[in-house]
PDB file of N, CA, C and O in Angstrom, chain B, residues numbered from 101:
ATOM      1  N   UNK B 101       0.816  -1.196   0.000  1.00  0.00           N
ATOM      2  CA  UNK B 101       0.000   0.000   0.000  1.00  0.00           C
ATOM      3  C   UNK B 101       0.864   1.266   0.000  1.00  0.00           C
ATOM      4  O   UNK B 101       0.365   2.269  -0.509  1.00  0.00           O
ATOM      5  N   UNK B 102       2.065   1.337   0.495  1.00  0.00           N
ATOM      6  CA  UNK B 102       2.915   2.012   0.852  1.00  0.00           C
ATOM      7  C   UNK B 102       3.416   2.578  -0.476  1.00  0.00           C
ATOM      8  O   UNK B 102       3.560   3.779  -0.704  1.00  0.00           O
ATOM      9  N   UNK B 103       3.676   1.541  -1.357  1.00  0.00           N
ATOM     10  CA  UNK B 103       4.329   1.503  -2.615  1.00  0.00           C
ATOM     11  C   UNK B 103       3.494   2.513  -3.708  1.00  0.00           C
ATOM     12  O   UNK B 103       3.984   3.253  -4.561  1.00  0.00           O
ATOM     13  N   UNK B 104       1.948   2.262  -3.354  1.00  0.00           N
ATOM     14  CA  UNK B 104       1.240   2.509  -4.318  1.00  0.00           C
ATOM     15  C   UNK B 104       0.699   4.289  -3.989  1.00  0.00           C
ATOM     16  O   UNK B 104       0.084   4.927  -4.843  1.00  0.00           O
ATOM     17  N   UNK B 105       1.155   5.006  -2.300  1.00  0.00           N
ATOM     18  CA  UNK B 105       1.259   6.040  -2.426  1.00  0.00           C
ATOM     19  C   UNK B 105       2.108   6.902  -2.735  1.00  0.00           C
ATOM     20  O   UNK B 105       2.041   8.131  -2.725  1.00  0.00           O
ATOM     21  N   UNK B 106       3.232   5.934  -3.119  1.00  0.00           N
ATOM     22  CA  UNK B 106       4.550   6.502  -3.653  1.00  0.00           C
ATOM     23  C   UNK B 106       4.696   7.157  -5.043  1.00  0.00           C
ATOM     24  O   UNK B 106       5.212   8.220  -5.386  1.00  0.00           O
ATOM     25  N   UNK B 107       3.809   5.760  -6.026  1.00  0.00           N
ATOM     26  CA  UNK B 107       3.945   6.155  -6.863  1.00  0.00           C
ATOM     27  C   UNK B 107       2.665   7.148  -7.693  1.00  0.00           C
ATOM     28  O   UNK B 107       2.672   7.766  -8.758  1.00  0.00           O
ATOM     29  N   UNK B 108       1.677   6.950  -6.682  1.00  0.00           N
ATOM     30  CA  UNK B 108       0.359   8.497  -6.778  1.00  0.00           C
ATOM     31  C   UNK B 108       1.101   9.753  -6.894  1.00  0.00           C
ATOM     32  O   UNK B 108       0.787  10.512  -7.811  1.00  0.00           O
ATOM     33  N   UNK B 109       2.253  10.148  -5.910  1.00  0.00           N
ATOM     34  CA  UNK B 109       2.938  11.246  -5.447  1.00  0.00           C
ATOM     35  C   UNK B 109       3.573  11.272  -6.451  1.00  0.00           C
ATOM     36  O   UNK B 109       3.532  12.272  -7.167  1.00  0.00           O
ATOM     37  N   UNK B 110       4.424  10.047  -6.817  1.00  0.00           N
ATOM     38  CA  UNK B 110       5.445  10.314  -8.154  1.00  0.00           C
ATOM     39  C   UNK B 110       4.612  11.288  -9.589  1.00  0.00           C
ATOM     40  O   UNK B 110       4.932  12.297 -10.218  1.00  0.00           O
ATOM     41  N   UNK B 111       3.707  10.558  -9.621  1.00  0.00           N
ATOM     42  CA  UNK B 111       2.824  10.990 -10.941  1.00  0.00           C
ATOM     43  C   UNK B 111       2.120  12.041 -10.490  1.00  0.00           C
ATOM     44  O   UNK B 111       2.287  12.952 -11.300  1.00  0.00           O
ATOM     45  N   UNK B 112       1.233  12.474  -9.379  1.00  0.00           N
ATOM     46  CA  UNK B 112       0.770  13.404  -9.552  1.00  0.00           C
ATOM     47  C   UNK B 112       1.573  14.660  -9.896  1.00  0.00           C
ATOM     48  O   UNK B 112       1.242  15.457 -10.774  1.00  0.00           O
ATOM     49  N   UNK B 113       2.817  14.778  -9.011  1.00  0.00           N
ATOM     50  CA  UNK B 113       3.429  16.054  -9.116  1.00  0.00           C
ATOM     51  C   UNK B 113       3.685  16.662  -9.874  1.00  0.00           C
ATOM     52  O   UNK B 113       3.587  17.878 -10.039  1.00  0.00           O
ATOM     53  N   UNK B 114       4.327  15.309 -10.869  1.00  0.00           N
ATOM     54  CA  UNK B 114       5.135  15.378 -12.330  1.00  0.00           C
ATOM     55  C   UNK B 114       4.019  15.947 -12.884  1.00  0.00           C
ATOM     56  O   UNK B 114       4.151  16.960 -13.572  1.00  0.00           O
ATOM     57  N   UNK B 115       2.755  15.378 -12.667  1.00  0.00           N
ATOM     58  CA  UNK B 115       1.691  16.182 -14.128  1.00  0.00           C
ATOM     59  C   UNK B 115       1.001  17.617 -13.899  1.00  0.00           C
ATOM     60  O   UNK B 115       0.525  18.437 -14.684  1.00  0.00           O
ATOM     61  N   UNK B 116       1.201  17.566 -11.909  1.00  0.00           N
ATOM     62  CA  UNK B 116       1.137  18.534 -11.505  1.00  0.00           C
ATOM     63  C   UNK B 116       2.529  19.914 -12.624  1.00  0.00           C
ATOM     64  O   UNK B 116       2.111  20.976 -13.085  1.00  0.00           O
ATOM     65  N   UNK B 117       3.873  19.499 -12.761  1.00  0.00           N
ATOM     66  CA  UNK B 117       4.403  20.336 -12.771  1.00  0.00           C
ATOM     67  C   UNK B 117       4.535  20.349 -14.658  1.00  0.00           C
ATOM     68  O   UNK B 117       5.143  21.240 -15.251  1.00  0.00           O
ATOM     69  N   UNK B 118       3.879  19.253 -15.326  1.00  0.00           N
ATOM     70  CA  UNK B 118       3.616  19.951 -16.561  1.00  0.00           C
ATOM     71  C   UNK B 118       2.215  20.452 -17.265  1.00  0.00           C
ATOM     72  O   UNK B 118       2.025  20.693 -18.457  1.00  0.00           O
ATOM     73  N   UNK B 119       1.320  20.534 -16.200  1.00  0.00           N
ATOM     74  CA  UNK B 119       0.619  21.566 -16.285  1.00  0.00           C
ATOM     75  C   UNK B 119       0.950  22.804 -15.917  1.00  0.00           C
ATOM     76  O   UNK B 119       0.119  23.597 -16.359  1.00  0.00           O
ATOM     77  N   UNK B 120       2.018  23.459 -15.143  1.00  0.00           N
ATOM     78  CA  UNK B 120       2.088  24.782 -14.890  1.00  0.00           C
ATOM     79  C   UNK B 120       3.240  24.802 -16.226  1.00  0.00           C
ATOM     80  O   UNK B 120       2.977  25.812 -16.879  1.00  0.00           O
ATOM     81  N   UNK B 121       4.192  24.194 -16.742  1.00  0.00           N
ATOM     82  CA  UNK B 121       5.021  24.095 -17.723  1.00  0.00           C
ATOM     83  C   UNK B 121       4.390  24.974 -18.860  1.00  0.00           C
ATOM     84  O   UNK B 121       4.721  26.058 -19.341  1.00  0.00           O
ATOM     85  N   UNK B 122       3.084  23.871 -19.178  1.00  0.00           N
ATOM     86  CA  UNK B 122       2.158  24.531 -20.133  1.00  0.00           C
ATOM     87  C   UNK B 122       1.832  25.396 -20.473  1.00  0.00           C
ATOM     88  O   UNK B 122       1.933  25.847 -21.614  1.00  0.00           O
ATOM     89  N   UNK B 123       1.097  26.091 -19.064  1.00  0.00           N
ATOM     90  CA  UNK B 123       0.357  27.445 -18.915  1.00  0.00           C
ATOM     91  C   UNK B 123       1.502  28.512 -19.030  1.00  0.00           C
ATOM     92  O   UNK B 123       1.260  29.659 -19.406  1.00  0.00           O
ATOM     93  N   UNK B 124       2.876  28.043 -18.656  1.00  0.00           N
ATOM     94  CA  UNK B 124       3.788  29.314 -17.949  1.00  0.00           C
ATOM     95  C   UNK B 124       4.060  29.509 -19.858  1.00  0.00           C
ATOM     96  O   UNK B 124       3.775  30.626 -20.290  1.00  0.00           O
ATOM     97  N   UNK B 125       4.568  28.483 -20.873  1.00  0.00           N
ATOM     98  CA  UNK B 125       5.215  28.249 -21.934  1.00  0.00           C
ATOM     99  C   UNK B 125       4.265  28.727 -23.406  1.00  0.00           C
ATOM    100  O   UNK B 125       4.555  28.370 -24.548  1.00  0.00           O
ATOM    101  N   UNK B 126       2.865  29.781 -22.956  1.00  0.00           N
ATOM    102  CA  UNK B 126       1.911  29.753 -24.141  1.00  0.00           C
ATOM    103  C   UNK B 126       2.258  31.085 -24.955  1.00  0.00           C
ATOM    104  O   UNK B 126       1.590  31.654 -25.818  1.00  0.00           O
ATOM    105  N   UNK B 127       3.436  31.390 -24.448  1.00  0.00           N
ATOM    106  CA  UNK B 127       3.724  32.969 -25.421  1.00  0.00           C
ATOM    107  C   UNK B 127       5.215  32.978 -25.243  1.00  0.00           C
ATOM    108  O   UNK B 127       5.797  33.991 -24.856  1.00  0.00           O
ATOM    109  N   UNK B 128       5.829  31.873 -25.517  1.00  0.00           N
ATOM    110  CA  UNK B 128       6.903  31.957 -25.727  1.00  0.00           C
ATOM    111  C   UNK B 128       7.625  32.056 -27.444  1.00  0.00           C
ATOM    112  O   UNK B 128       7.284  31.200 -28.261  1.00  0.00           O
ATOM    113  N   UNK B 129       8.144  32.638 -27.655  1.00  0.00           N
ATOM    114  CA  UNK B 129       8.536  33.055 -28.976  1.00  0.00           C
ATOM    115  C   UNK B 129       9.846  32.303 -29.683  1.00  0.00           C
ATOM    116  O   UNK B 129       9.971  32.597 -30.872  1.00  0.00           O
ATOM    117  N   UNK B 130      10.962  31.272 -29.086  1.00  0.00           N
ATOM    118  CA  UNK B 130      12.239  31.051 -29.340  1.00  0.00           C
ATOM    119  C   UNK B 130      11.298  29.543 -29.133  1.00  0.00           C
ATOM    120  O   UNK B 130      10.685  28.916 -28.268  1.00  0.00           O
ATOM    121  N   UNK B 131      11.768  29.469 -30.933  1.00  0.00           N
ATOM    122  CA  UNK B 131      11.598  27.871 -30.536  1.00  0.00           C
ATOM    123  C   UNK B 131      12.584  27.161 -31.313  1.00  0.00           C
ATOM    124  O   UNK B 131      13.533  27.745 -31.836  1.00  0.00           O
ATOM    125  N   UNK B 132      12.349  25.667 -31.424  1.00  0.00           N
ATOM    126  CA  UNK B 132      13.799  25.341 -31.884  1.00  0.00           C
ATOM    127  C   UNK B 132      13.167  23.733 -32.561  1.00  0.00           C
ATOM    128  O   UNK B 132      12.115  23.296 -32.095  1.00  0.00           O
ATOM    129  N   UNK B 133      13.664  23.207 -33.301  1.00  0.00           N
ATOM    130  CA  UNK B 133      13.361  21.895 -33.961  1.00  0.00           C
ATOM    131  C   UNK B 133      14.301  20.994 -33.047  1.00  0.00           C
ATOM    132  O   UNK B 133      15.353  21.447 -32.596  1.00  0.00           O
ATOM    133  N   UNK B 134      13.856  19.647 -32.786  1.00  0.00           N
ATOM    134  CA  UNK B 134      14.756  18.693 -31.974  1.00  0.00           C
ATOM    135  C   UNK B 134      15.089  17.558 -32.912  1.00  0.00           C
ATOM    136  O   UNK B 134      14.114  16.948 -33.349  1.00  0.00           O
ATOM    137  N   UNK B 135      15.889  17.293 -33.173  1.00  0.00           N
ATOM    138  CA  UNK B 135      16.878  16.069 -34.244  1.00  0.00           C
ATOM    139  C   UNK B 135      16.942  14.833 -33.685  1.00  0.00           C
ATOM    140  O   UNK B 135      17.647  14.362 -32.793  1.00  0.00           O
ATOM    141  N   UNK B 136      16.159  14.435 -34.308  1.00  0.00           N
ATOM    142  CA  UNK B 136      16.130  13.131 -33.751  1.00  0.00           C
ATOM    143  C   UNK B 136      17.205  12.065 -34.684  1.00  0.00           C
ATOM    144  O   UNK B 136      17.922  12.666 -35.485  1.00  0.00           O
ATOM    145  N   UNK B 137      17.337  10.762 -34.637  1.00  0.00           N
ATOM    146  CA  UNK B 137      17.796  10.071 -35.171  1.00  0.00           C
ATOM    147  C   UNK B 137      17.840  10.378 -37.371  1.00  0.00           C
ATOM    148  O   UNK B 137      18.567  10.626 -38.332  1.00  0.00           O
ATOM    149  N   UNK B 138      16.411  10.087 -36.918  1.00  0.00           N
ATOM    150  CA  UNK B 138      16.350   9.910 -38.921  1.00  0.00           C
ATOM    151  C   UNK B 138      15.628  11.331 -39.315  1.00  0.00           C
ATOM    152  O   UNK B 138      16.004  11.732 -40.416  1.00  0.00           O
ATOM    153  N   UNK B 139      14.644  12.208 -38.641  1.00  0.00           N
ATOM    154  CA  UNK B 139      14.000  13.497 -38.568  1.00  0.00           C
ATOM    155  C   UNK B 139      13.968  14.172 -37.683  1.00  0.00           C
ATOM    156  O   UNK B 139      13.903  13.883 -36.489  1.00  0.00           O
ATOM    157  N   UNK B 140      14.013  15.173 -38.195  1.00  0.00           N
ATOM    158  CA  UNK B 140      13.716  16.451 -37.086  1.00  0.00           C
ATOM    159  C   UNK B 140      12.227  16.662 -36.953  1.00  0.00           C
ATOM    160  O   UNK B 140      11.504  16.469 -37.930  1.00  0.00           O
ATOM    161  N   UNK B 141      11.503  17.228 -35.248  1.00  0.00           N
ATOM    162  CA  UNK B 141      10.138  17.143 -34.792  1.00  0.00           C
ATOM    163  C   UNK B 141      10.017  18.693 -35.331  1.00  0.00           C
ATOM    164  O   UNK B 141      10.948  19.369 -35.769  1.00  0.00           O
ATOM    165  N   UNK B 142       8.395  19.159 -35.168  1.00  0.00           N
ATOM    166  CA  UNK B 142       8.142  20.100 -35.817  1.00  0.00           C
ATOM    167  C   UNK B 142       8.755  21.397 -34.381  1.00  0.00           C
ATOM    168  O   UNK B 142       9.200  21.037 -33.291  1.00  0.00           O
ATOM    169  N   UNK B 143       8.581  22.934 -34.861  1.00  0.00           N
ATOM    170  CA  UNK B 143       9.186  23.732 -33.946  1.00  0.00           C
ATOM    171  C   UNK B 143       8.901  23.785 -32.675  1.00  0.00           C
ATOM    172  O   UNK B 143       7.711  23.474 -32.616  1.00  0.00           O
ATOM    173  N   UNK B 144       9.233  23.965 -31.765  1.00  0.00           N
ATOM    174  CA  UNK B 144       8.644  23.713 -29.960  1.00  0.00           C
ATOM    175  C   UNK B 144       9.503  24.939 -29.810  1.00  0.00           C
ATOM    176  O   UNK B 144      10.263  25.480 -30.613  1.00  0.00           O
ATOM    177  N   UNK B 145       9.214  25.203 -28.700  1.00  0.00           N
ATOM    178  CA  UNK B 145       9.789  26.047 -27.715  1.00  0.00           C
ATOM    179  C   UNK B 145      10.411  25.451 -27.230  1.00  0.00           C
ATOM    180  O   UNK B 145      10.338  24.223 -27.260  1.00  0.00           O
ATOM    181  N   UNK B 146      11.238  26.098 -26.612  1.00  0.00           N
ATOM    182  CA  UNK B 146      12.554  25.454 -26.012  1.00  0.00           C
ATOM    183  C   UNK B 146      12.467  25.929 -24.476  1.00  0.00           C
ATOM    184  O   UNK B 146      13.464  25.795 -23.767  1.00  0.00           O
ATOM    185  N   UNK B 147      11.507  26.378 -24.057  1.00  0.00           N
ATOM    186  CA  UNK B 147      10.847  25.928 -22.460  1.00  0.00           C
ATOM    187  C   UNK B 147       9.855  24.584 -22.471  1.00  0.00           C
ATOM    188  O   UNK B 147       9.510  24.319 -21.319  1.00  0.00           O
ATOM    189  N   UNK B 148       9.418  23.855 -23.257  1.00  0.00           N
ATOM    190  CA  UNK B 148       9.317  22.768 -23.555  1.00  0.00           C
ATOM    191  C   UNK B 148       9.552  21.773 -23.486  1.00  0.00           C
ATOM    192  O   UNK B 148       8.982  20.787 -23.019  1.00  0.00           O
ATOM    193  N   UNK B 149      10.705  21.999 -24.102  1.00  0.00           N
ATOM    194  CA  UNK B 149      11.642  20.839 -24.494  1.00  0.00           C
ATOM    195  C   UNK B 149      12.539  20.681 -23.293  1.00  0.00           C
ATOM    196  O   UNK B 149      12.671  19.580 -22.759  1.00  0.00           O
ATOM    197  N   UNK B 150      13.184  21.802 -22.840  1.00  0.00           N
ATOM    198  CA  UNK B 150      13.637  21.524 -21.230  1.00  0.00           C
ATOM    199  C   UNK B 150      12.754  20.965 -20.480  1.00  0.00           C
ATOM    200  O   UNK B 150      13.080  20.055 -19.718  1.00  0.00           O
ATOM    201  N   UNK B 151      10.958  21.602 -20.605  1.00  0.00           N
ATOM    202  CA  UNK B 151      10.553  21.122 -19.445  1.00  0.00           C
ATOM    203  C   UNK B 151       9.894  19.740 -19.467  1.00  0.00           C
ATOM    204  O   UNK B 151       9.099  19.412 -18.587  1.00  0.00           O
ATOM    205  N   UNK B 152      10.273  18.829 -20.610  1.00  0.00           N
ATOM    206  CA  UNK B 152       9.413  17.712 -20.820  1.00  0.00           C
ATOM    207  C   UNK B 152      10.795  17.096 -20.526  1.00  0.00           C
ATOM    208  O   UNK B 152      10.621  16.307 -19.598  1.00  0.00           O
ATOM    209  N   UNK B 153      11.829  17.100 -20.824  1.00  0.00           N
ATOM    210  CA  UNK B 153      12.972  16.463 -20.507  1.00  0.00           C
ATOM    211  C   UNK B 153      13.356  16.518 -19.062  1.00  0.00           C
ATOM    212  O   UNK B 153      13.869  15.542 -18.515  1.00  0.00           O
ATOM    213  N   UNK B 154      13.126  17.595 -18.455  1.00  0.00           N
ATOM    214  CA  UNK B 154      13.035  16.799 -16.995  1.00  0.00           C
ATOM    215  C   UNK B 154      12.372  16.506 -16.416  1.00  0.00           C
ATOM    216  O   UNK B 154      12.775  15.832 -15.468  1.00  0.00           O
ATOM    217  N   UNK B 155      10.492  16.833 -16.539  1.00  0.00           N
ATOM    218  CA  UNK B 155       9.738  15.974 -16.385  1.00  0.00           C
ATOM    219  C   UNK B 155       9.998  14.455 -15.938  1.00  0.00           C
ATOM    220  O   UNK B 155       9.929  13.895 -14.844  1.00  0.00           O
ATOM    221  N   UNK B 156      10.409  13.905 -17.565  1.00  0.00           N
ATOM    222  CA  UNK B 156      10.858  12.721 -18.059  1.00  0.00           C
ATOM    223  C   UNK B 156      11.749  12.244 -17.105  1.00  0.00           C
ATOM    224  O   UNK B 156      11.327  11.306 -16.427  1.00  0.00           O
ATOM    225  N   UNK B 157      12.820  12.629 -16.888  1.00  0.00           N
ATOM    226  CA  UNK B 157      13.708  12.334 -15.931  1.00  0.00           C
ATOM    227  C   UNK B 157      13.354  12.334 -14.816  1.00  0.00           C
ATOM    228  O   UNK B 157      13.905  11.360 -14.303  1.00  0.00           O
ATOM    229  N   UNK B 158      12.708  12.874 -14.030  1.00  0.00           N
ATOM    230  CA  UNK B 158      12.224  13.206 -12.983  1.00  0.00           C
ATOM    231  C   UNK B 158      11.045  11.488 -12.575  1.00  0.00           C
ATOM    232  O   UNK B 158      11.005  10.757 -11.586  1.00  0.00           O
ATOM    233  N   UNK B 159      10.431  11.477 -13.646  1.00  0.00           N
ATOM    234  CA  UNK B 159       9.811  10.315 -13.632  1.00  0.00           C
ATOM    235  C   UNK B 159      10.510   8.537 -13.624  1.00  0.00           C
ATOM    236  O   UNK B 159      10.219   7.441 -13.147  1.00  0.00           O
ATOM    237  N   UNK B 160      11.505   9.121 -14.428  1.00  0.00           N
ATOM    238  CA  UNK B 160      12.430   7.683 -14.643  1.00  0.00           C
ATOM    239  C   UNK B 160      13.086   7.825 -13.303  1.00  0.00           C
ATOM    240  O   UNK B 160      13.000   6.873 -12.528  1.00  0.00           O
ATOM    241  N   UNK B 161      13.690   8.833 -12.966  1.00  0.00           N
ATOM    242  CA  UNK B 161      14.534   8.604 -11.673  1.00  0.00           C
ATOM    243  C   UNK B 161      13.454   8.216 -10.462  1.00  0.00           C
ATOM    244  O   UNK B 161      13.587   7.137  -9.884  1.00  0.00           O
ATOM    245  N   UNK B 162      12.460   9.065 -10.124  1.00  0.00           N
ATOM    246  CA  UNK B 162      11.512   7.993  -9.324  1.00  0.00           C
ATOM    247  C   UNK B 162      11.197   6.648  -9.445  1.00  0.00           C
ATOM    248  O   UNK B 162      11.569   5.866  -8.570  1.00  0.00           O
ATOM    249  N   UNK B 163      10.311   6.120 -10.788  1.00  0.00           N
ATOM    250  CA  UNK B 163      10.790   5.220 -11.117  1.00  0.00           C
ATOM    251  C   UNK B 163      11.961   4.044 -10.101  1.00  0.00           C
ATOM    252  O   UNK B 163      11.955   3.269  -9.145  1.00  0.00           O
ATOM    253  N   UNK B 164      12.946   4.693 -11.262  1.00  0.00           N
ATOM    254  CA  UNK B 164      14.257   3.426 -10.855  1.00  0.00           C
ATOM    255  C   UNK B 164      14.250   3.244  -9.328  1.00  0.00           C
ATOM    256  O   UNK B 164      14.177   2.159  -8.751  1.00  0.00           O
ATOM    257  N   UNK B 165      14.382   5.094  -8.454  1.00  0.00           N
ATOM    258  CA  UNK B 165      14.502   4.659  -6.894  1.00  0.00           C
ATOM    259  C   UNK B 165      13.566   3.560  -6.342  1.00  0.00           C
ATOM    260  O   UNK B 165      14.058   2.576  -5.789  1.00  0.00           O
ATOM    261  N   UNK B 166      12.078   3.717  -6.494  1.00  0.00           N
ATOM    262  CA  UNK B 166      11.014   2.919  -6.208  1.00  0.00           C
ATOM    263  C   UNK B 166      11.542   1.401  -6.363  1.00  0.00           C
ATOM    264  O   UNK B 166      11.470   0.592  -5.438  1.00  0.00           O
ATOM    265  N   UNK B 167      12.032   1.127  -7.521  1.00  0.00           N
ATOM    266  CA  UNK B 167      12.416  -0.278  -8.196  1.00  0.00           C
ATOM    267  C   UNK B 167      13.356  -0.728  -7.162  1.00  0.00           C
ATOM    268  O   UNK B 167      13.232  -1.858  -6.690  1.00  0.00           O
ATOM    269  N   UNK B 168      14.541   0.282  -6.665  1.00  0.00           N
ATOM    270  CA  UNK B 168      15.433  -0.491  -6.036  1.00  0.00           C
ATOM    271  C   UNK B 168      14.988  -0.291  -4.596  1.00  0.00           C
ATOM    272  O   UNK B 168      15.627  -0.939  -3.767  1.00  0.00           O
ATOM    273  N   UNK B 169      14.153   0.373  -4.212  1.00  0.00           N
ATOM    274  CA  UNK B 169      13.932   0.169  -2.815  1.00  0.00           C
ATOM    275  C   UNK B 169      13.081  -1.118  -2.445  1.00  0.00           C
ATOM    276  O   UNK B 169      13.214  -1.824  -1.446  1.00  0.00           O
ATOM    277  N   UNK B 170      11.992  -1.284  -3.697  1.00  0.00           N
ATOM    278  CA  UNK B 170      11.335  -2.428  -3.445  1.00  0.00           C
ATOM    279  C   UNK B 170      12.457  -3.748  -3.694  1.00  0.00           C
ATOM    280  O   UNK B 170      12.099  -4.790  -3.146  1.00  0.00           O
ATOM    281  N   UNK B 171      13.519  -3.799  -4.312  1.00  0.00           N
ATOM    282  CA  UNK B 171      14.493  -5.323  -4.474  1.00  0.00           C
ATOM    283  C   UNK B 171      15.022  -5.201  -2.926  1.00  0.00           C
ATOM    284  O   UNK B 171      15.213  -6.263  -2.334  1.00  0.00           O
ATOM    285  N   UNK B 172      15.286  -3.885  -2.189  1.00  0.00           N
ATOM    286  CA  UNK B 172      16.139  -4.171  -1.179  1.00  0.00           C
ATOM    287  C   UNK B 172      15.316  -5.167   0.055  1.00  0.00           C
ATOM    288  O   UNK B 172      15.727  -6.148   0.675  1.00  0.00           O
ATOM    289  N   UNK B 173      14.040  -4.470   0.094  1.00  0.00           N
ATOM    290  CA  UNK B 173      13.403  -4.924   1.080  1.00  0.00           C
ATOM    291  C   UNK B 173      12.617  -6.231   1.014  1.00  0.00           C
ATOM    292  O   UNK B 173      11.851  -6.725   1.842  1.00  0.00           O
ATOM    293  N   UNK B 174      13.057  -6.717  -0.336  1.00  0.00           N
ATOM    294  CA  UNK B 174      12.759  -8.086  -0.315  1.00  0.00           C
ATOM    295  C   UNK B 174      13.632  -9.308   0.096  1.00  0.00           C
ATOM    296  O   UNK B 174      13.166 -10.447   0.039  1.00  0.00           O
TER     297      UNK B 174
END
């Protein structure tokens, strides 16, 4: 049960904090194309793109901690 308010908190915050991402990022003017492997994505802002990338991270690193706290205590 413990586990499963962990990861409520994990997710809410995160979507908590790309909804203000959103709202803060709707008149931003500097945007930038991101290169991917074989294409480039269409123009974004580049408060965006920072803020979905650590989002992202933010999620994986919870994530992983969760993962290894639950192997330890088994």
């Amino acid at each position: 049960m413990i586990v499963l308010k962990k990861y409520f908190f994990l997710f809410s915050i995160n979507i908590l904090l790309f909804f203000v991402m959103l709202i803060s990022i709707q008149n931003s003017n500097n945007k930038s194309k991101v290169d991917l492997l074989f294409n480039k994505t269409v123009p974004l802002p580049i408060g965006f793109i920072l803020g979905s990338s650590f989002i992202s991270g933010s999620i994986l690193g919870g994530l992983l901690t969760l993962n290894l706290e639950n192997h330890k205590n088994e």
